[in-house]
C-alpha positions in Angstrom: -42.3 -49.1 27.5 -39.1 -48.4 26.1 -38.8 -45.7 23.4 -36.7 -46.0 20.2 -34.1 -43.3 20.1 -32.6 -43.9 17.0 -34.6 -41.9 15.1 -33.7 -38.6 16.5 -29.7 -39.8 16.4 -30.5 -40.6 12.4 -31.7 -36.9 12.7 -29.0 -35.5 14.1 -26.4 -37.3 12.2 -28.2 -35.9 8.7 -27.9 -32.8 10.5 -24.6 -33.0 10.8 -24.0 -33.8 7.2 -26.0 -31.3 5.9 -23.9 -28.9 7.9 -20.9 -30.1 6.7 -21.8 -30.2 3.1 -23.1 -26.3 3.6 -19.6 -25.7 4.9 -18.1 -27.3 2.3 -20.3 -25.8 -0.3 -19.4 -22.1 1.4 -15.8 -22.8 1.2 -15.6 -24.0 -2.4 -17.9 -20.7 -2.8 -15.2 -18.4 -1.4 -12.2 -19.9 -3.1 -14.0 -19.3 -6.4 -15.0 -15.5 -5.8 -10.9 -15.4 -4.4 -9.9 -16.7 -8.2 -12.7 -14.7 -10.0 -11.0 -11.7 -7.9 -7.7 -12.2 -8.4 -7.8 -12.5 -12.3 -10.0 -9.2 -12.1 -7.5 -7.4 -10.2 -4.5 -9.1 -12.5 -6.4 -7.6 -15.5 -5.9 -4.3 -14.0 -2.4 -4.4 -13.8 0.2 -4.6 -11.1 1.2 -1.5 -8.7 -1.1 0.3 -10.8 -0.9 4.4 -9.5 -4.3 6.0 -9.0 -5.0 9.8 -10.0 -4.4 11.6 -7.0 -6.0 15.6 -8.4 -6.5 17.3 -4.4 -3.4 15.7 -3.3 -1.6 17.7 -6.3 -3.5 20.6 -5.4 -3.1 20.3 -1.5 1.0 20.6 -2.2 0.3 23.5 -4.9 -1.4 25.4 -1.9 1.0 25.1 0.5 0.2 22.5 2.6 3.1 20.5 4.3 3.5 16.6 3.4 4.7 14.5 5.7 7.8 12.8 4.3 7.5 9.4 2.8 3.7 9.7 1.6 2.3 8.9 -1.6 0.6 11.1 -3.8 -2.5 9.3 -3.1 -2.0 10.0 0.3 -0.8 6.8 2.1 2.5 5.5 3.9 4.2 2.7 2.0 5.3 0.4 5.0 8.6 -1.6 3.5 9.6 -5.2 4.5 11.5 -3.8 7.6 8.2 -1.5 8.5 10.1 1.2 8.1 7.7 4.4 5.8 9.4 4.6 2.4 11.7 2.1 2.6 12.6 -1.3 1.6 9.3 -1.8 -0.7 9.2 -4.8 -3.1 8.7 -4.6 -6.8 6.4 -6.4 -9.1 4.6 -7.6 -6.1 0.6 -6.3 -5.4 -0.1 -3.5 -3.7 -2.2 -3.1 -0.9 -3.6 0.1 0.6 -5.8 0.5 3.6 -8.0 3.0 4.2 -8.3 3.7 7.7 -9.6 6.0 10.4 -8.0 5.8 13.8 -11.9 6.4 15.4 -13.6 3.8 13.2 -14.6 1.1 15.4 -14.9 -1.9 12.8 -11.1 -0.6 11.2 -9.8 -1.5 14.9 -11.2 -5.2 14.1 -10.1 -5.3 10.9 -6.6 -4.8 12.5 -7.1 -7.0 15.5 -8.3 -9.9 12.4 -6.5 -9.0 9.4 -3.3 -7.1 11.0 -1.3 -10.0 11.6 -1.6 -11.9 8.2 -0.7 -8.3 6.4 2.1 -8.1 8.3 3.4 -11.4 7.8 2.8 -10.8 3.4 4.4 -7.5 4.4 7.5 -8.7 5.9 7.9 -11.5 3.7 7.8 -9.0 0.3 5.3 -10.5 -0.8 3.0 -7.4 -0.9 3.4 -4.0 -0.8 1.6 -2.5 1.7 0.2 1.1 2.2 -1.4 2.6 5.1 -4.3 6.0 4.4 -5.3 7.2 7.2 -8.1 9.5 6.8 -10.7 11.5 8.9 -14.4 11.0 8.1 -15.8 10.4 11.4 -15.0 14.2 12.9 -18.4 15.0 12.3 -18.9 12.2 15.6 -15.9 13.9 17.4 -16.6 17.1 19.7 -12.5 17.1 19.5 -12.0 16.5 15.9 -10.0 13.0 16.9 -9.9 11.6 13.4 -8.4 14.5 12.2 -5.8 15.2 15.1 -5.0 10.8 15.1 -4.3 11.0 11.1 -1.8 14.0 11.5 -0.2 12.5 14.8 0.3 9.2 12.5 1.4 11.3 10.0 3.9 13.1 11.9 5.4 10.1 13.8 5.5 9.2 9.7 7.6 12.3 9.3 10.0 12.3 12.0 10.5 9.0 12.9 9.3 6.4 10.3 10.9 3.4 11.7 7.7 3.6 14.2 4.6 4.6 12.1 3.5 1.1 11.9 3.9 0.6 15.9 2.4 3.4 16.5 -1.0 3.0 14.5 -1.5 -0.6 16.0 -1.1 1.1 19.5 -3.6 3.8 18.6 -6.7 0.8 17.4 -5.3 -0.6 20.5 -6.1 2.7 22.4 -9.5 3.2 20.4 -11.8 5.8 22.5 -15.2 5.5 21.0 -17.5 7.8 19.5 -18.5 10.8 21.3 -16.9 10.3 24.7 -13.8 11.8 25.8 -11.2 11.6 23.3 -7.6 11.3 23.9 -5.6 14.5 24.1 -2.8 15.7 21.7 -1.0 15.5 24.7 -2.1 11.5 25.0 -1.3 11.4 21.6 2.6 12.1 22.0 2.5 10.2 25.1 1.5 7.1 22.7 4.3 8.2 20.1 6.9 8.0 22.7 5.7 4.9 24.4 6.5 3.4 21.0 10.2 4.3 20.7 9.5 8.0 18.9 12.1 10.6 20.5 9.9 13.4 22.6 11.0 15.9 20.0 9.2 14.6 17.5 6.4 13.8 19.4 6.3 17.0 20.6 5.5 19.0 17.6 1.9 16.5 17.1 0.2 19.6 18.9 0.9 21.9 16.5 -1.1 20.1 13.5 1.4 20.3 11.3 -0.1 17.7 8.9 -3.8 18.9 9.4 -4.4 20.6 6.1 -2.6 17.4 4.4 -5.1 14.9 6.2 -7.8 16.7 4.7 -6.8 16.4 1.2 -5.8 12.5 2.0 -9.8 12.1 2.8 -10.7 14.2 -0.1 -8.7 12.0 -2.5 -9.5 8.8 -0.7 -13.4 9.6 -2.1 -12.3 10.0 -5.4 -10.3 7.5 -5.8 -13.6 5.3 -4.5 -13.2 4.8 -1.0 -17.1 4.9 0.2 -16.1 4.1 3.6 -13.2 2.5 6.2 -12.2 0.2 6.5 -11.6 -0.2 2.6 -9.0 -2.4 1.3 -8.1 -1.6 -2.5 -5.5 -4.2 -4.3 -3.6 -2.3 -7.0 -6.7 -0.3 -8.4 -9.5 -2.6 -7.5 -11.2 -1.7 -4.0 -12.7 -5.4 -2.3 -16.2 -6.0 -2.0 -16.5 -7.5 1.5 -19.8 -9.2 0.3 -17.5 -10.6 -2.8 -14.2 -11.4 -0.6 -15.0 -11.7 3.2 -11.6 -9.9 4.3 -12.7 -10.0 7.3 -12.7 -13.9 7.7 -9.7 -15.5 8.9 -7.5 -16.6 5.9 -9.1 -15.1 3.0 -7.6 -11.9 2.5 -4.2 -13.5 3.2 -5.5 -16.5 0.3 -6.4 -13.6 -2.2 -3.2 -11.9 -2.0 -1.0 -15.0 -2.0 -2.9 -15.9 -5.3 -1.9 -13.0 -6.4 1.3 -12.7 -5.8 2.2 -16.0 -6.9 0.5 -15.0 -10.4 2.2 -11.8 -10.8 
């Protein structure tokens, strides 16, 4: 007897549209919580600065600052990725809150890196980079802590390669609570990025230590509830509002933005 197929082919064709119209129904979604965003963080007000009270208080106390950081605590990374240098005006501004041990911040840079760097280089964004340390408490060897101030050194003494070299640490990521990498690894990484062995050098003495600790500090009171965090201007993303982490979106947002401002 022969069967009639064409039933489960209408089946799978109204499948297909119905996938297809969900698609189209998510995408139409995004693009309005992007616009509903972007006037939000317009309201706000362009390179707005944020209070930074333990950073102020970390300097009155003695602590040393790694040249080129913000009050707030982060590296402004300029159109020629150099800390400090070459930053555009009138333009958003981005800062990431990071920590060199946090698993899902590495795959926020393997996703997302690229796209900021192309905004970056461009001018269309201002970008800034916080690295902070609130994942010790997982690390026998306090590797957030020792990462942030070897970031913040190579920041310091040679801020042509800060950028290079916090890509090269997500791409070295040890994970939680197995053998960490050394301070001597860590100035191994710093020179195999171009940093001069004297700099990298002085990473073992934890020179910005004290400094990292009031970054984290003022990264919680300026809102950051965990990392990866992405704040535009003084608005910190909602990842169930604006899926950063999608391919495109961020990059969409911030275009928007910019092309607004």
């Amino acid at each position: 007897m022969a069967r009639n197929t064409s039933a489960p082919a209408d089946s799978s064709a109204a499948g297909q549209a119905r996938a297809k119209a969900q698609a189209q129904l998510r995408a139409q979604e995004r693009k309005t919580r992007v616009a509903i965003w972007a006037s939000v963080i317009i309201g706000i007000g362009l390179a707005g600065g944020l209070a930074a009270f333990i950073m102020s208080q970390s300097q009155a106390s003695g602590n040393a600052v790694p040249a080129g950081a913000t009050e707030a605590g982060g590296f402004p990374v300029g159109t020629t990725a150099v800390v400090g240098q070459d930053l555009p005006d009138g333009v958003p501004v981005v800062r990431i809150y990071m920590d060199f041990l946090c698993g899902v911040c590495a795959q926020f840079e393997a996703r997302v890196g690229g796209d900021l760097d192309a905004l970056r280089e461009a001018g269309t964004i201002r970008l800034e980079y916080h690295p902070v340390s609130i994942l010790d408490r997982y690390s026998p060897t306090q590797y957030s802590s020792r990462s942030a101030n070897a970031a913040a050194t190579v920041a310091d003494g040679s801020p042509e390669h800060f950028l290079a070299y916090s890509h090269l640490l997500f791409e070295n990521q040890p994970g939680e609570g197995i053998p960490q990498h050394t301070n001597a690894q860590l100035a191994a990484f710093a020179v195999q990025v171009g940093v001069p062995q004297e700099v990298a050098d002085t990473i073992a003495a934890g020179t910005f230590r004290g400094w990292v600790a009031s970054a984290s500090q003022q990264s919680s009171i300026d809102g950051v509830q965990g990392t990866p965090s992405v704040m535009v201007n003084r608005e910190i993303l909602d990842p169930r509002q604006i899926p950063y982490f999608d391919p495109g979106v961020l990059r969409t947002l911030l275009e928007s933005l910019a092309s607004q401002g």
